[in-house]
C-alpha positions in Angstrom: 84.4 -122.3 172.4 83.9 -118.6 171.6 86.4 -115.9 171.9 86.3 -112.1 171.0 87.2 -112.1 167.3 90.4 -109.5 167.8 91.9 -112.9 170.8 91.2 -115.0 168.1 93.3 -113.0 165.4 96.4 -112.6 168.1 95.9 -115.9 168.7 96.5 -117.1 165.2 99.9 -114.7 165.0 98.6 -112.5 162.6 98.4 -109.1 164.7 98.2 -108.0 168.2 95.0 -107.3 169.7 95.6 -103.8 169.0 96.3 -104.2 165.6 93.3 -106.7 165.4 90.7 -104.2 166.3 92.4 -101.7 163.8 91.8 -104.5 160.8 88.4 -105.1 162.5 87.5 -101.5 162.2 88.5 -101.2 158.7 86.0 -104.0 157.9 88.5 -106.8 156.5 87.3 -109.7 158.8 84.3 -111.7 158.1 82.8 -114.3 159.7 80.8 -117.0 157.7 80.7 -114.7 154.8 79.8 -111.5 156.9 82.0 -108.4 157.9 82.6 -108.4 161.1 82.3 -106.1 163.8 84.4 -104.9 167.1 82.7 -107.0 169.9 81.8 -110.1 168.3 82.7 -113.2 168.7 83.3 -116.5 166.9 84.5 -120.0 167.4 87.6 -120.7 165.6 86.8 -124.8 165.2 83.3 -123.9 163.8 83.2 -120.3 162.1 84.9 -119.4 158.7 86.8 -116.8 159.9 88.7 -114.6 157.0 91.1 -111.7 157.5 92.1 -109.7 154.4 90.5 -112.4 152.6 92.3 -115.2 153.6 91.3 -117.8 155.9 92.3 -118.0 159.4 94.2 -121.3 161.1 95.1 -121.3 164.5 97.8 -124.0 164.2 100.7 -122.3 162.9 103.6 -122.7 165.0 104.8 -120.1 167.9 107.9 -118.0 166.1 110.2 -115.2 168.7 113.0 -113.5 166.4 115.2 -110.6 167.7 115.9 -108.1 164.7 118.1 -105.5 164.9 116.9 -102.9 162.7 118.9 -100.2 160.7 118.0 -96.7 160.0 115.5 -95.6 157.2 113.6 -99.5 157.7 109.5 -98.9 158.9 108.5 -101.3 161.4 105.8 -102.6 158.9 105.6 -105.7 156.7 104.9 -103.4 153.3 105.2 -99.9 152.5 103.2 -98.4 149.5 105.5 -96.1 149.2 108.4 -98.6 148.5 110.5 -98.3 151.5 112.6 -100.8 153.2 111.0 -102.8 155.8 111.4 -105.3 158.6 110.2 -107.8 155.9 112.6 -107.0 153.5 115.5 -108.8 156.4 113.7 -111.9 157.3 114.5 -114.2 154.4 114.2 -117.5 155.4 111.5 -117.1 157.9 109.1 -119.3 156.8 106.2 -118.2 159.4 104.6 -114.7 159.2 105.5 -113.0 162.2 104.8 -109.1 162.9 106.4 -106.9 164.7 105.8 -106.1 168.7 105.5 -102.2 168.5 107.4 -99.9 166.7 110.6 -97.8 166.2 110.7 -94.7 164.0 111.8 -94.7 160.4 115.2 -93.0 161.8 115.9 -95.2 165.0 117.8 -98.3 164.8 117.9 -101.2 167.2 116.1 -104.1 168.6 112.7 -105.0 167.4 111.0 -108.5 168.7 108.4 -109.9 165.7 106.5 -113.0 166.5 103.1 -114.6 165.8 102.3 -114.9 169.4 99.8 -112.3 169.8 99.1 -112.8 173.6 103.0 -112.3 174.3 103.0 -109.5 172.1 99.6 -107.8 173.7 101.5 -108.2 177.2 104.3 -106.5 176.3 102.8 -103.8 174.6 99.9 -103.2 177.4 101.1 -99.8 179.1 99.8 -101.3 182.8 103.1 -103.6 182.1 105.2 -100.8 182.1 107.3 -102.8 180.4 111.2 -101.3 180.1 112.9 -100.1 177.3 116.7 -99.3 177.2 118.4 -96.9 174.7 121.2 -95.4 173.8 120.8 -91.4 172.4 123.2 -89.1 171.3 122.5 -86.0 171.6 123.8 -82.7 170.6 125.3 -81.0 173.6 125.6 -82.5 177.3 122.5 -83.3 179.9 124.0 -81.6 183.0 122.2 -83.4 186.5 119.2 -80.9 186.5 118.2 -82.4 183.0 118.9 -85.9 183.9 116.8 -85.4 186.8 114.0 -84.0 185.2 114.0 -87.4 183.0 114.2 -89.1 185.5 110.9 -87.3 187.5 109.2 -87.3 184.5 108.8 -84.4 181.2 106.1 -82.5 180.8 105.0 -82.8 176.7 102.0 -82.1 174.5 100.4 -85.1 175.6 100.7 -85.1 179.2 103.4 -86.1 182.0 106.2 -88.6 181.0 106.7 -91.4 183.4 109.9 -91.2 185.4 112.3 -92.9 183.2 116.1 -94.0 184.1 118.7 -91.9 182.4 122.9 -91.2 182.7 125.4 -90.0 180.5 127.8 -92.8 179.2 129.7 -91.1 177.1 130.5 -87.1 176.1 132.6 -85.2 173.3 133.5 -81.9 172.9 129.9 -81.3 170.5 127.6 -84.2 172.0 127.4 -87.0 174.3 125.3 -90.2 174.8 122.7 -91.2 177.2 121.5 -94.2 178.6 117.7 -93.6 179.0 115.2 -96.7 179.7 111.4 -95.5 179.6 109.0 -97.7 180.7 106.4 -96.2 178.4 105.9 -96.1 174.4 104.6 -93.0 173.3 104.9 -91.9 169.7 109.0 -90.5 169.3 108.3 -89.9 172.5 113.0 -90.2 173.6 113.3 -87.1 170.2 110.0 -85.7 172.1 111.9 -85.6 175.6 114.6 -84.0 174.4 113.5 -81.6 172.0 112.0 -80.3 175.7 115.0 -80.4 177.6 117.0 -78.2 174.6 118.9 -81.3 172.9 118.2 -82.5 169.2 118.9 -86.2 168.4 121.6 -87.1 166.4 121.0 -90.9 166.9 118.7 -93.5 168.9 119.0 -97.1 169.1 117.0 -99.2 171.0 119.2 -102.0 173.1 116.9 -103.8 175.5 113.1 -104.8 175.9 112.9 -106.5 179.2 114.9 -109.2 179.8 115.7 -109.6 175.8 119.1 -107.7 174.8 120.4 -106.6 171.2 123.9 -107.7 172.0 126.3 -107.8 169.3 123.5 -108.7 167.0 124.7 -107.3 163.3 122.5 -104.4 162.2 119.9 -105.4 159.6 120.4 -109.4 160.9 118.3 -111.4 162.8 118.2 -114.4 165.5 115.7 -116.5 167.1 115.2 -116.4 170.8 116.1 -119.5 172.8 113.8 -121.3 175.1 115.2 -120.0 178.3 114.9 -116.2 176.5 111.3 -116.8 175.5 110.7 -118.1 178.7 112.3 -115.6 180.7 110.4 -112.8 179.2 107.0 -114.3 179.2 107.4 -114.5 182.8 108.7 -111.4 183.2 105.9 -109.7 181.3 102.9 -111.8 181.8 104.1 -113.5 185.6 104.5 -117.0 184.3 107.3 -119.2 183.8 105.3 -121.9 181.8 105.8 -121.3 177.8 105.7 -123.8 174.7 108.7 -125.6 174.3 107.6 -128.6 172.0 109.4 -129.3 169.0 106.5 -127.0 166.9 107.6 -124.3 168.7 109.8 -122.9 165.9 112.4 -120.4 166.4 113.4 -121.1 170.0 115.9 -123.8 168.9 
């Protein structure tokens, strides 16, 4: 049966749709020999469909890892410019997985990767408003006004934040830490937010996506999610309970 071309490329774990309509543009899919186009669409059983030269299979098993990612790490598979990436921590993993948006170069914390592009295009879709928890410290202290204005929303370049839940957990006599889940994921958008409100960020990690928490997860390690975790968040994020759990299913063990 035929499919868009980018549903076919999340389908086989090798981006998210997003992503897929990025390598699509940049004319590195082909389709029985031809380069392919946004908008088309091909039958996986029939077509010779290649992505960055290689041949797509559709059979590779469904992988969910939780990575908790350390400071100057890009939330990319490779770097040109010879960086550390999430790559670089996955030894072991014998599936290619990519990772479900992003955190910045200087921002630690929890990162899903997975080859399950339809999980992965549902939790990135903004309509989800799927929530994201993190923990900021911040030079100086967010008195109530501040915290209220996070919470009604910040005004920056690119238009109105969504309301977002913040509160101080913790303050010294130089900074303190907030608590701030934003159920948005616009570029540094947490650094963006309080650059606004007066406050520089001194550090960011990311604790929560949904129902899926870092816990005492060691920085740079990784885990796979459990069956009950991969199917709590698919029906949290895409409203159904029912999820792969055969044995194929690698990484939910």
């Amino acid at each position: 049966m035929q499919e868009r071309l980018q549903k076919i490329i999340s389908m086989a774990g090798i981006a998210s749709r997003r992503e897929a309509e990025e390598i699509i543009s940049e004319g590195k899919v082909t389709i029985n020999g031809k380069v392919a186009t946004i908008g088309m669409k091909a039958d996986p059983e029939k077509d010779h469909i290649k992505v960055r030269g290689k041949l797509l299979h559709l059979s590779a098993p469904k992988v969910y890892i939780v990575f908790n990612k350390p400071e100057k790490c890009i939330t990319a598979l490779s770097d040109p410019e010879g960086r550390h990436t999430v790559s670089d921590f996955l030894q072991g993993v014998k599936w290619r997985v990519f990772p479900v948006g992003r955190l910045d170069y200087d921002s630690e914390g929890l990162l899903i990767l997975t080859n399950d592009g339809e999980l992965a295009n549902a939790i990135l879709q903004p309509k989800k408003k799927v929530p994201k928890t993190y923990q900021v410290k911040i030079s100086g202290f967010l008195e109530d006004k501040k915290l209220q204005k996070l919470r009604k929303g910040i005004r920056l370049d690119d238009g109105m934040t969504a309301p977002a839940k913040a509160k101080t957990v913790r303050k010294a006599e130089a900074n303190s830490w907030v608590e701030l889940t934003i159920f948005e994921g616009r570029k540094r958008q947490i650094r963006r937010m309080m650059e606004r409100l007066g406050h520089d960020v001194i550090k960011l990690k990311r604790t929560r996506i949904a129902c899926i928490d870092l816990g005492e997860l060691p920085k740079g390690a990784f885990r796979y999610l459990t069956p009950d975790e991969v199917s709590k968040l698919k029906k949290e994020v895409v409203g159904s309970e029912s999820f792969p759990r055969e044995r194929e299913s690698r990484g939910i063990n």
